[in-house]
C-alpha positions as CSV (number, residue, x, y, z in Angstrom):
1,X,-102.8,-107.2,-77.5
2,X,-103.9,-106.8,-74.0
3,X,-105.3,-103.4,-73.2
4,X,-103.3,-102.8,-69.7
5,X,-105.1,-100.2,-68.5
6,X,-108.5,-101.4,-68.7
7,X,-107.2,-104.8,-67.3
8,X,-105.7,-103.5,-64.3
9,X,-108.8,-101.0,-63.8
10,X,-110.8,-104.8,-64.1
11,X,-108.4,-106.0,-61.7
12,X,-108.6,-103.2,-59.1
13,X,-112.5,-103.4,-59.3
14,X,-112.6,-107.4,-58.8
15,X,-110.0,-107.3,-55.9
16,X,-112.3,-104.7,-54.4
17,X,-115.5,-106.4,-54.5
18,X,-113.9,-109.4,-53.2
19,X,-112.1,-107.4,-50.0
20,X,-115.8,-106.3,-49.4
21,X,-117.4,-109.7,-49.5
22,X,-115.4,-110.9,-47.4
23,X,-116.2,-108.8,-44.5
24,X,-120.0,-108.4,-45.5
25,X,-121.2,-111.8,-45.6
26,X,-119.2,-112.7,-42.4
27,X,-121.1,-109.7,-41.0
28,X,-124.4,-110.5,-41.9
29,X,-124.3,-114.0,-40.8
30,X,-123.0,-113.2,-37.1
31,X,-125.5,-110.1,-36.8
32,X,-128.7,-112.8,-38.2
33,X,-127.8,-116.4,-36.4
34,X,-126.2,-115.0,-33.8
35,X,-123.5,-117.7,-33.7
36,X,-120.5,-118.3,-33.5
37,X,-120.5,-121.8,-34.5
38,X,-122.2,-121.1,-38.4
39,X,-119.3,-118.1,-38.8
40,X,-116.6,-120.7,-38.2
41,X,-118.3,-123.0,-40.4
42,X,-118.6,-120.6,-43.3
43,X,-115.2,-119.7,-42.7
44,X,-114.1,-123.3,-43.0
45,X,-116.0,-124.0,-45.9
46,X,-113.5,-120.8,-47.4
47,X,-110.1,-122.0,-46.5
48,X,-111.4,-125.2,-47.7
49,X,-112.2,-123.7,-50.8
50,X,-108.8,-122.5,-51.5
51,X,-107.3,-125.4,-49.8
52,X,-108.6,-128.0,-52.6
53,X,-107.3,-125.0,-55.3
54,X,-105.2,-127.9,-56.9
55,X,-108.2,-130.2,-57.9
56,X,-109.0,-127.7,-59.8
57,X,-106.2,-126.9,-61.7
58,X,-106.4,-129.5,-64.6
59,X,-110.2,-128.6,-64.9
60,X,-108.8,-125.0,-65.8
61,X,-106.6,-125.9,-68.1
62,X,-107.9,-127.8,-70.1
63,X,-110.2,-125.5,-71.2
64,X,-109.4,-121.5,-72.6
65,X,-108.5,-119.5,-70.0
66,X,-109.3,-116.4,-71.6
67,X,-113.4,-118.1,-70.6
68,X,-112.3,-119.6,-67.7
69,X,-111.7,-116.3,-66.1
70,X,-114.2,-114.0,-67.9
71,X,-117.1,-117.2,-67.3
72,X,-115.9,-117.2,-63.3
73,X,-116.3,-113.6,-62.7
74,X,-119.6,-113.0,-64.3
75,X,-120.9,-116.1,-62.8
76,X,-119.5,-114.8,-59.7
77,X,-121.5,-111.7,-60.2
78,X,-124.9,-113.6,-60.7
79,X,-124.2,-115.6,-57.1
80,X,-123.9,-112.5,-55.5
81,X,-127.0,-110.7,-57.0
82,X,-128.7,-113.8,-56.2
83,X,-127.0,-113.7,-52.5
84,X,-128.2,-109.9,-52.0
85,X,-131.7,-111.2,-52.7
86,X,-131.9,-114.5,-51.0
87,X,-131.0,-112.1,-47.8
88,X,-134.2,-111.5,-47.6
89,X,-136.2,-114.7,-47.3
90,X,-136.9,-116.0,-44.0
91,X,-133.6,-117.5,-42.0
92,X,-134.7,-120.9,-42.6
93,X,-133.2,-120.3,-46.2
94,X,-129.8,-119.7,-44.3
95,X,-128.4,-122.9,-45.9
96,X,-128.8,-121.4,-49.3
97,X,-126.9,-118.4,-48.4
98,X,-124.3,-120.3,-46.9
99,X,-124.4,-122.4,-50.2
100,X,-124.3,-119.7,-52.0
101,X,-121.4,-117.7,-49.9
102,X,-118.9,-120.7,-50.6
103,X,-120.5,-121.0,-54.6
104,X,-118.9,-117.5,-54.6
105,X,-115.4,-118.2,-53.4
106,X,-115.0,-120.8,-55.6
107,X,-115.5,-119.0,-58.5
108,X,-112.6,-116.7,-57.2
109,X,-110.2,-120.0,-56.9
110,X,-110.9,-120.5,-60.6
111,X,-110.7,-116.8,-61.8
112,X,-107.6,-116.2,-60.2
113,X,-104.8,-118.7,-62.0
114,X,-107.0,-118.3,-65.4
115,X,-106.4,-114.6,-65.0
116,X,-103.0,-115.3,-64.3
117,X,-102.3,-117.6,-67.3
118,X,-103.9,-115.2,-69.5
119,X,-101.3,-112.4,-67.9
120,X,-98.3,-114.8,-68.8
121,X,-99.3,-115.5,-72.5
122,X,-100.7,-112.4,-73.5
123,X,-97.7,-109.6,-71.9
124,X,-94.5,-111.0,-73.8
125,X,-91.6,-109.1,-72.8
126,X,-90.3,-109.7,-69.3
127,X,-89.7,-106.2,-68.5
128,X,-93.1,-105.2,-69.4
129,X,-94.7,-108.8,-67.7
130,X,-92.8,-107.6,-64.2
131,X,-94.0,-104.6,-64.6
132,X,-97.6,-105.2,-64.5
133,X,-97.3,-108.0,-62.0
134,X,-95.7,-104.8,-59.3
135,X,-99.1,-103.1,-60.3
136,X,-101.2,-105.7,-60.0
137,X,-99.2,-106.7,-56.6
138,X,-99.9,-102.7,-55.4
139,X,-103.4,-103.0,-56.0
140,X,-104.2,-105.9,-54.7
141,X,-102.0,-105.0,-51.6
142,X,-103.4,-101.5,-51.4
143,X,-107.1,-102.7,-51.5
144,X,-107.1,-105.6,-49.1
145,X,-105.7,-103.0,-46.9
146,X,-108.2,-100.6,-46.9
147,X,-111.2,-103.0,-47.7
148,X,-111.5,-103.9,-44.7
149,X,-111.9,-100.0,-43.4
150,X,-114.5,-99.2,-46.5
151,X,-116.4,-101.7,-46.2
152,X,-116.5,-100.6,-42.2
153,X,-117.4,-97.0,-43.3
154,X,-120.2,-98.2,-45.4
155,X,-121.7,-100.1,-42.7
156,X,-122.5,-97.3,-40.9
157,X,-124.7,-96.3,-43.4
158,X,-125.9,-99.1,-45.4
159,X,-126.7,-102.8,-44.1
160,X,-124.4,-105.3,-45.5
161,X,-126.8,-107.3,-47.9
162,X,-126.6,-103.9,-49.6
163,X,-122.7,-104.2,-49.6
164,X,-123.1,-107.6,-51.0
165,X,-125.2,-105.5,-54.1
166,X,-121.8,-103.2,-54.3
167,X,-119.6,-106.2,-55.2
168,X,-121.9,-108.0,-57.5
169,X,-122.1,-104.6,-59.5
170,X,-118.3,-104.4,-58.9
171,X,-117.7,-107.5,-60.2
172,X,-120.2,-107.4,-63.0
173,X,-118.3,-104.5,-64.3
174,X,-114.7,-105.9,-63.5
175,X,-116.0,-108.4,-65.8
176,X,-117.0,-106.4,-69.0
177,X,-113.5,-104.3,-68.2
178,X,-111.8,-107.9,-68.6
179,X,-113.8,-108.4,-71.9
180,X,-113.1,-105.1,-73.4
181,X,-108.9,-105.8,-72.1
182,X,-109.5,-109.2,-74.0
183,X,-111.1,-108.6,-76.8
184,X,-107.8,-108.4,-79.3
185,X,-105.6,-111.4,-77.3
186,X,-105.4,-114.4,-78.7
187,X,-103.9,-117.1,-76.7
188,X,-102.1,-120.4,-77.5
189,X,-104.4,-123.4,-77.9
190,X,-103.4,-125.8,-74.9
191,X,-101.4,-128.7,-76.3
192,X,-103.9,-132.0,-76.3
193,X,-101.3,-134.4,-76.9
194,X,-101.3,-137.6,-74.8
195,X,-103.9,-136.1,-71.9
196,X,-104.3,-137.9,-69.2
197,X,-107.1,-138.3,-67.3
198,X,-108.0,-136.2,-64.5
199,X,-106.6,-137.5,-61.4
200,X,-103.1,-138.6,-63.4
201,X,-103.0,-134.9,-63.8
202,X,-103.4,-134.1,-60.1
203,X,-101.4,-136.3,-59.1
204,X,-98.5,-135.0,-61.6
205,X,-98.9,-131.9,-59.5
206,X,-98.7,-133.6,-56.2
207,X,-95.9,-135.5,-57.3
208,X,-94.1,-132.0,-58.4
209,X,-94.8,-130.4,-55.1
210,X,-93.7,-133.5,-53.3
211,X,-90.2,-133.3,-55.2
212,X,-89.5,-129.4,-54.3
213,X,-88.4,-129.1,-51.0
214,X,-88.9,-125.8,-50.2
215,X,-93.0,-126.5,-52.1
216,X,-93.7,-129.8,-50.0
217,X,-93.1,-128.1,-46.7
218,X,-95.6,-125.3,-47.5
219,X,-98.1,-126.9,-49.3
220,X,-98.3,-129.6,-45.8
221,X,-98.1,-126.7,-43.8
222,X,-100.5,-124.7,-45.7
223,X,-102.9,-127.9,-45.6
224,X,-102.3,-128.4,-41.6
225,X,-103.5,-125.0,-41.3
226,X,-106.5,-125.3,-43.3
227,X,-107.4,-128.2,-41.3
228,X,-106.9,-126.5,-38.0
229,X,-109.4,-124.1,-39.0
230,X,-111.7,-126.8,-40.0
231,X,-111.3,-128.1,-36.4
């Protein structure tokens, strides 16, 4: 049985640390290169990130997504303590941080459906399943809003490799809230029958997209405007 309340608490904490990053590490690149040029690059390497979200859906499930989510956000939370010290090596280690910084972000692309999956299979009732999706939806909404301000406000007193400490502590502990929420759900064993190989699988998806009308125009949509940010 899912324990709500210390899954939502994990949630709020993760969604936080994530707001944070975000603006940190942009920070602290523009403030040390100087350029404008790296930024757009690290921001690239971000959208591009989530824009290739669907090669890495058959690599999630096929494997327990109970793990998938807990093993994303803890290694997410040893990236970023090894970020916050890598800050202070000389800038010709920028590469690794960059490295590093889009390391991060991927981890979110594969915590996020896992967590959602789990959320599915574990809540049962539909009353209680929309239920939790409206709180999950007002925290996420709610702390992306005012993420942006707090992690503004703590710039004025603390350097932003400092804020990139918060969120690996953040997420360190979103991740032994998710544990403890976990610890008595047992989910259904994916169904191994007739697997087919990994691009089959992708392509199954692209094929599904491609058939929905209202899907194919925003997933090519979606992809034109990750690749306009690219360019």
């Amino acid at each position: 049985m899912l324990k709500k309340s210390s899954y939502l608490i994990s949630r709020f904490f993760a969604t936080t640390a994530g707001s944070l990053y975000g603006f940190a590490i942009i920070w602290w690149i523009q403030f040390n290169t100087s350029s404008s040029t790296i930024v757009g690059l690290v921001n690239a390497g971000f959208d591009l990130t989530a824009a290739l979200s669907i090669f890495y859906g058959p690599l999630i499930d096929k494997h327990s997504f109970k793990q998938t989510a807990l093993g994303a956000i803890f290694l997410q939370a040893f990236w970023l303590f090894l970020l916050f010290f890598s800050m202070f090596l000389p800038n010709y280690f920028l590469i690794l941080n960059c490295i590093l910084a889009i390391l991060i972000s991927i981890c979110d692309e594969f915590y996020s459906p896992a967590d959602r999956a789990i959320l599915k299979q574990s809540v049962k009732l539909n009353v209680d399943l929309t239920n939790m999706i409206a709180k999950i939806s007002f925290i996420d909404q709610s702390v992306n809003f005012f993420g942006v301000a707090l992690a503004g406000i703590l710039l004025k007193f603390i350097s932003s490799n400092y804020i990139i400490l918060i969120c690996a502590f953040l997420s360190l502990l979103s991740g032994g809230l998710l544990f403890n929420s976990l610890k008595k759900v047992h989910l259904s064993i994916h169904k191994q029958i007739k697997r087919q190989n990994y691009f089959s699988e992708i392509l199954i998806g692209y094929h599904y997209i491609k058939k929905e009308h209202f899907l194919s125009r925003y997933f090519f949509l979606l992809f034109y405007f990750h690749l306009l940010n690219l360019l």
